[in-house]
N, CA and C atoms as an extended XYZ file, in Angstrom:
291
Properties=species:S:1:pos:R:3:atomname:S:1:resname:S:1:resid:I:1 pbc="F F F"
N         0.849       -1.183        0.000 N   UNK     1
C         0.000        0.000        0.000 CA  UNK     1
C         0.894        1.246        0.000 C   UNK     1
N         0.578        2.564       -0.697 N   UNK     2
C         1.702        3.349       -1.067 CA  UNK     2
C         0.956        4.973       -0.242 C   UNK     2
N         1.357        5.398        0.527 N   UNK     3
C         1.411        6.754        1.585 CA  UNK     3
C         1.467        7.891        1.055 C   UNK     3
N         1.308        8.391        1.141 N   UNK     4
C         1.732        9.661        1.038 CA  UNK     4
C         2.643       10.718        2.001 C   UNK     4
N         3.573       11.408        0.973 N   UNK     5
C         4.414       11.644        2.282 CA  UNK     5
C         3.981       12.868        2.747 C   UNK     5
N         4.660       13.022        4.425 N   UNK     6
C         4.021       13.717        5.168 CA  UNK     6
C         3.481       15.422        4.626 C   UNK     6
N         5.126       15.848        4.227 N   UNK     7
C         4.866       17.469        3.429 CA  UNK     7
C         3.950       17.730        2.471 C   UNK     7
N         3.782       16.591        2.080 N   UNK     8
C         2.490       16.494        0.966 CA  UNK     8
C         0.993       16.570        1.591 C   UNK     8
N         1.060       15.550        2.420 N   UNK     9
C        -0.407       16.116        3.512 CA  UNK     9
C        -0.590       17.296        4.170 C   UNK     9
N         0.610       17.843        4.360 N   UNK    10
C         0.080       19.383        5.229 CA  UNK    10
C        -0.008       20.029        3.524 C   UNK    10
N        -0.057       19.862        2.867 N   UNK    11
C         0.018       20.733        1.870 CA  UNK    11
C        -1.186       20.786        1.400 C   UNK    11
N        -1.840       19.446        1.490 N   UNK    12
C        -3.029       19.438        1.031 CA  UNK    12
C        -4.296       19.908        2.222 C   UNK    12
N        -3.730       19.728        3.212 N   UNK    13
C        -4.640       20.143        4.534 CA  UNK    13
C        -4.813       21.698        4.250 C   UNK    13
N        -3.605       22.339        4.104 N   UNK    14
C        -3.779       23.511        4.027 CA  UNK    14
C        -3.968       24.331        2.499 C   UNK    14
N        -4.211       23.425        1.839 N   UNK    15
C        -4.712       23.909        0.603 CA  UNK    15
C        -6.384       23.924        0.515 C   UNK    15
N        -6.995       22.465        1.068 N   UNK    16
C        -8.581       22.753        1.565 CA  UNK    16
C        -8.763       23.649        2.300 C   UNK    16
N        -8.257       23.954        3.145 N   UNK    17
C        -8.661       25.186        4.417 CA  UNK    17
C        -8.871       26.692        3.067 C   UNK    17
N        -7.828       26.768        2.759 N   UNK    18
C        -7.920       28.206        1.720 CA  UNK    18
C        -9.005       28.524        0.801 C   UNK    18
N        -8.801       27.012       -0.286 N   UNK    19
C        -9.879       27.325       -1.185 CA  UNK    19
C       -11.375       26.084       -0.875 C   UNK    19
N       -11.484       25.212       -0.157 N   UNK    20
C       -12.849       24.688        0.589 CA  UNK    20
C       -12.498       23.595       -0.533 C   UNK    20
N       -11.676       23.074       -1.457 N   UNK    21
C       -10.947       21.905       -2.033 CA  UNK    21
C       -10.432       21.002       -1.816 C   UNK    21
N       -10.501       20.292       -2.276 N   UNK    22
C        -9.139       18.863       -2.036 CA  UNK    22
C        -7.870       18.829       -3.651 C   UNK    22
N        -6.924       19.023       -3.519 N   UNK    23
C        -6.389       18.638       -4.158 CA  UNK    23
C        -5.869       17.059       -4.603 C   UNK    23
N        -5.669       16.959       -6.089 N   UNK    24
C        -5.353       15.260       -6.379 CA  UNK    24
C        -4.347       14.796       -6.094 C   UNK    24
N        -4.400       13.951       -5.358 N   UNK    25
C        -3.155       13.034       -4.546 CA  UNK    25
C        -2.919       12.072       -6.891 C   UNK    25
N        -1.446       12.277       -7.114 N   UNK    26
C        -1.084       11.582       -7.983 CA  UNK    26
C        -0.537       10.104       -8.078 C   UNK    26
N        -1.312        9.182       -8.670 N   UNK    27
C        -0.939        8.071       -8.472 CA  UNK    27
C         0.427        7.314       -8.682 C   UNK    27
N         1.526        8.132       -8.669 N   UNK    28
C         2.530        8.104       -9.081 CA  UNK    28
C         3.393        7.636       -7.776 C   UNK    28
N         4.200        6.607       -7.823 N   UNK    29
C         4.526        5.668       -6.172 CA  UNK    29
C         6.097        5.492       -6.734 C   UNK    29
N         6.908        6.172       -5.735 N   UNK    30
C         8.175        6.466       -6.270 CA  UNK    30
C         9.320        4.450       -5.610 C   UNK    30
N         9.929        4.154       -5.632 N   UNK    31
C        10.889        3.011       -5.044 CA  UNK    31
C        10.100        2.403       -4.072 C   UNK    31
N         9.849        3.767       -3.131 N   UNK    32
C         9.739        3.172       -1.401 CA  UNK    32
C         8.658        3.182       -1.063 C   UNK    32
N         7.194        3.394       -2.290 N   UNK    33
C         6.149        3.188       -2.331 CA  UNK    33
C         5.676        4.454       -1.598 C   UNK    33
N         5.966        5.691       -1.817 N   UNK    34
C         5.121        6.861       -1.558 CA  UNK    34
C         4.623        7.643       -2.334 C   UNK    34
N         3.830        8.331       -2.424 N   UNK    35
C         3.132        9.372       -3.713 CA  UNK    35
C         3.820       10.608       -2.992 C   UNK    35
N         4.124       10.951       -4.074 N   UNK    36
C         4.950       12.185       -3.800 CA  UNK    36
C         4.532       13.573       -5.176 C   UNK    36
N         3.428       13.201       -5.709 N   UNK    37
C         2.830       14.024       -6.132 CA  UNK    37
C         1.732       14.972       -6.736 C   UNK    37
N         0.978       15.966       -6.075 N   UNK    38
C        -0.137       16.382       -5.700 CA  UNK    38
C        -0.581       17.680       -7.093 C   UNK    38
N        -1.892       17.246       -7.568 N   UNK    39
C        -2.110       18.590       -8.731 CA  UNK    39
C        -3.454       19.354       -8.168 C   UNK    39
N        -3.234       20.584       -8.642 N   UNK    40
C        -4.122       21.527       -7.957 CA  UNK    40
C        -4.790       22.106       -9.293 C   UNK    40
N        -6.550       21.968       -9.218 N   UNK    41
C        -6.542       22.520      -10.562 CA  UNK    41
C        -6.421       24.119      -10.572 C   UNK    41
N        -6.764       24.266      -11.813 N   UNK    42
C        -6.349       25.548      -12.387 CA  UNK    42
C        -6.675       26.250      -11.639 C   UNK    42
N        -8.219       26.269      -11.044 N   UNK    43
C        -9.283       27.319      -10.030 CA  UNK    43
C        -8.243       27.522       -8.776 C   UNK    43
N        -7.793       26.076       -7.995 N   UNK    44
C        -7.409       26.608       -7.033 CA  UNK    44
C        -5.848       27.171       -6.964 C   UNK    44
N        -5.315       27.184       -8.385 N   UNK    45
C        -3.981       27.523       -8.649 CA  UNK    45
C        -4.224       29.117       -8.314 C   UNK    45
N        -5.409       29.412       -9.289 N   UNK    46
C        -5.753       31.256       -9.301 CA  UNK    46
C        -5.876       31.360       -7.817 C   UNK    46
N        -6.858       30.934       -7.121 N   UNK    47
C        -7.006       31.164       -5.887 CA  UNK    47
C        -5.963       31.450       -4.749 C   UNK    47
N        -4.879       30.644       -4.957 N   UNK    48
C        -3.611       30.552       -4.331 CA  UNK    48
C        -3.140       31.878       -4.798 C   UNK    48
N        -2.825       31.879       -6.343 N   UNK    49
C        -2.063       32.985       -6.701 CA  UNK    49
C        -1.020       32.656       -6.922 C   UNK    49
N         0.015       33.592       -7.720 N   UNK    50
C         1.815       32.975       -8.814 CA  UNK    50
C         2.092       33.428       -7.350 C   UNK    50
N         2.105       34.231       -6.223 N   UNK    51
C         3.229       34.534       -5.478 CA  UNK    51
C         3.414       33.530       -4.270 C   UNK    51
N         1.937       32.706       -4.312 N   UNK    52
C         2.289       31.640       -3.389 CA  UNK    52
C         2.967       30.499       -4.201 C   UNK    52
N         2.194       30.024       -5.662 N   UNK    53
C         2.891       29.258       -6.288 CA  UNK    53
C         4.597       28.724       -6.082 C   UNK    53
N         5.036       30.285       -6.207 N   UNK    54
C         6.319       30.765       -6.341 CA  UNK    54
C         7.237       29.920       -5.315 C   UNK    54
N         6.475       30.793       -3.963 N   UNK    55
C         7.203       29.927       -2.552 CA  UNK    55
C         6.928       28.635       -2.414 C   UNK    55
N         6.393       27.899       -2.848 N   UNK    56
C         6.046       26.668       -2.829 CA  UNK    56
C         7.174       26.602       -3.603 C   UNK    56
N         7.923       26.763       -4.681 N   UNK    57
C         8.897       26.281       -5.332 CA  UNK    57
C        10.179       26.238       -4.879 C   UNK    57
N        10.136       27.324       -3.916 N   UNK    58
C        11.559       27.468       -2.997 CA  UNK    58
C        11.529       26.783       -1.704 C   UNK    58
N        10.841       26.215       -1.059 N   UNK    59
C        10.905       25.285        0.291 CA  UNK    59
C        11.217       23.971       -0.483 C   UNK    59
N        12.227       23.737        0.995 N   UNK    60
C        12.987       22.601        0.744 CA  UNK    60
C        12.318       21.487        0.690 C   UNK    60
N        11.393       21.123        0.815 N   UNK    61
C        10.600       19.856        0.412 CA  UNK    61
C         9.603       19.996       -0.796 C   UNK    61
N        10.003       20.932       -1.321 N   UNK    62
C         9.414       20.837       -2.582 CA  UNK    62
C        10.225       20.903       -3.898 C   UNK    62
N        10.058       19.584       -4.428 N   UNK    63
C        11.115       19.584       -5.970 CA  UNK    63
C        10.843       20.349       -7.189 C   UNK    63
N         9.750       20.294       -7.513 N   UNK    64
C         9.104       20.844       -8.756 CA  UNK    64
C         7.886       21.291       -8.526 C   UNK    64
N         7.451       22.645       -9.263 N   UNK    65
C         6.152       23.202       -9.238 CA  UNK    65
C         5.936       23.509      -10.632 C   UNK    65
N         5.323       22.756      -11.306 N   UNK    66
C         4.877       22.724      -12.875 CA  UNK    66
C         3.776       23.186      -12.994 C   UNK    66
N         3.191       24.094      -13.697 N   UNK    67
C         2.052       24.855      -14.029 CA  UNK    67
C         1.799       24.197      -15.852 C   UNK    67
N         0.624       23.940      -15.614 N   UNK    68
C         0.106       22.900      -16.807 CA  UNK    68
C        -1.192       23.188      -17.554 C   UNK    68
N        -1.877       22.672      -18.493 N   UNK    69
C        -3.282       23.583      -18.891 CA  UNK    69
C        -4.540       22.509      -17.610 C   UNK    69
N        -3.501       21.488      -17.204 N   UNK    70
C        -4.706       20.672      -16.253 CA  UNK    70
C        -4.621       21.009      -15.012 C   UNK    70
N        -3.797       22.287      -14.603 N   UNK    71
C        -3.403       22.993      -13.126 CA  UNK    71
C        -1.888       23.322      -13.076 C   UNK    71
N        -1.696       23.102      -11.455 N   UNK    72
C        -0.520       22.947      -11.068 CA  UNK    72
C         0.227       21.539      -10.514 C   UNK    72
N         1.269       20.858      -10.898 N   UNK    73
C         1.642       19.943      -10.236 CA  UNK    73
C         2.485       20.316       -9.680 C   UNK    73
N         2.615       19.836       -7.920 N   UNK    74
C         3.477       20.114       -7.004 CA  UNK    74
C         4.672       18.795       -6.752 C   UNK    74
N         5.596       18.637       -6.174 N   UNK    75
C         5.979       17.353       -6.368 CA  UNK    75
C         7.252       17.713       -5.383 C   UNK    75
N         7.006       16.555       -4.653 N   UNK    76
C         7.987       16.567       -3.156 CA  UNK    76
C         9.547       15.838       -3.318 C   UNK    76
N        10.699       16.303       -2.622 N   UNK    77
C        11.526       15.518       -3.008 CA  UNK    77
C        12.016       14.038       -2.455 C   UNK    77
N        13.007       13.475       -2.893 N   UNK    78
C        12.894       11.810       -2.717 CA  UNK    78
C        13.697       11.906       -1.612 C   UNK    78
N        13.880       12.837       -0.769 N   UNK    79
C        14.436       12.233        0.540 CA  UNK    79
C        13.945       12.303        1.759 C   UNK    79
N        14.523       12.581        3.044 N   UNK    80
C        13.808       12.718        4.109 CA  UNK    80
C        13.257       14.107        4.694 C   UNK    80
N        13.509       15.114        3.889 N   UNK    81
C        13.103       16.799        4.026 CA  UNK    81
C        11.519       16.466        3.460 C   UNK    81
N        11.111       15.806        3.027 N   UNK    82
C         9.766       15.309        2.553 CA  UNK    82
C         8.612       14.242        4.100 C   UNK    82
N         9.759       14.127        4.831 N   UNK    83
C         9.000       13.833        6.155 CA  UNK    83
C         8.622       14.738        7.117 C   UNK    83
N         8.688       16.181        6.622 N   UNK    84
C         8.688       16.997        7.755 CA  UNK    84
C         7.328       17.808        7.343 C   UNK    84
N         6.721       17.906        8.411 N   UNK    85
C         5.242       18.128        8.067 CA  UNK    85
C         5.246       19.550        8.548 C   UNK    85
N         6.005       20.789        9.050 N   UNK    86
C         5.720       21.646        9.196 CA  UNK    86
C         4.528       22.524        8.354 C   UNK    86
N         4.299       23.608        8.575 N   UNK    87
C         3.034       24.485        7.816 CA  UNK    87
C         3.577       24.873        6.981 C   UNK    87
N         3.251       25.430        5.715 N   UNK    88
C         4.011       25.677        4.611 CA  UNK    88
C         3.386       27.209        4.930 C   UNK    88
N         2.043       27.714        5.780 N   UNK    89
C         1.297       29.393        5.666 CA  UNK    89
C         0.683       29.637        4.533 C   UNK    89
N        -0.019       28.714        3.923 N   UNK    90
C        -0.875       29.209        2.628 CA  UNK    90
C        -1.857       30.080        3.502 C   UNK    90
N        -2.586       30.266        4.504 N   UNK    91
C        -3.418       30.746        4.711 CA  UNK    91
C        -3.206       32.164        5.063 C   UNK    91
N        -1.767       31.937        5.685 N   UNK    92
C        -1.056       34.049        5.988 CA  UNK    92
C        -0.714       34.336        4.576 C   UNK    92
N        -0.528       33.500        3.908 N   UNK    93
C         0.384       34.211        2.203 CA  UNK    93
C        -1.130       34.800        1.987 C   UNK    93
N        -2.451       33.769        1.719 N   UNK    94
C        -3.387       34.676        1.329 CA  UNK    94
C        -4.489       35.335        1.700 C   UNK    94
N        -4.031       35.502        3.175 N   UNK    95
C        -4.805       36.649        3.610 CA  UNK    95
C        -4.014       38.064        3.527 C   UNK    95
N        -2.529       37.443        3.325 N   UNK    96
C        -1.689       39.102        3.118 CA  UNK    96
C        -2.286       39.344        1.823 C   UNK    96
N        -2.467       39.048        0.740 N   UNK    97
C        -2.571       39.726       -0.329 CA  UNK    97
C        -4.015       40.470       -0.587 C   UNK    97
């Protein structure tokens, strides 16, 4: 059975809280049997906004942030900085703006 890793669940916890969504857990199960990557559609990409997008691309548990015509794919990296479930603040990024 294949998990999801932890940074990926707060990501998605705190991506429902913002826009009242769930984002798609990707069926994609890397060696050690974890999904390690989550797409947000387009709606809740706008909703978020490019400047949260952005920071999502620069924290260390995040490998790639691909913007696509089917959303955004987020995608965690293959080591253990991907076990750390801290808050990523989608909800202060968009109440500042």
């Amino acid at each position: 059975m294949s998990r999801i890793v932890p940074a990926a669940r707060q990501l998605l916890a705190e991506i429902r809280d913002v826009t009242g969504k769930s984002a798609e857990v990707l069926d994609d199960v890397d060696g050690l049997g974890f999904k390690r990557s989550i797409r947000l559609t387009p709606a809740m990409a706008k909703t978020l906004g490019d400047d949260v997008l952005a920071a999502l691309g620069v924290d260390a548990r995040v490998d790639t942030v691909v913007k696509s015509s089917k959303g955004v794919r987020v995608t965690f990296v293959a080591d253990t900085r991907a076990d750390r479930a801290e808050e990523f603040g989608l909800s202060w990024v968009v109440e500042a703006e």
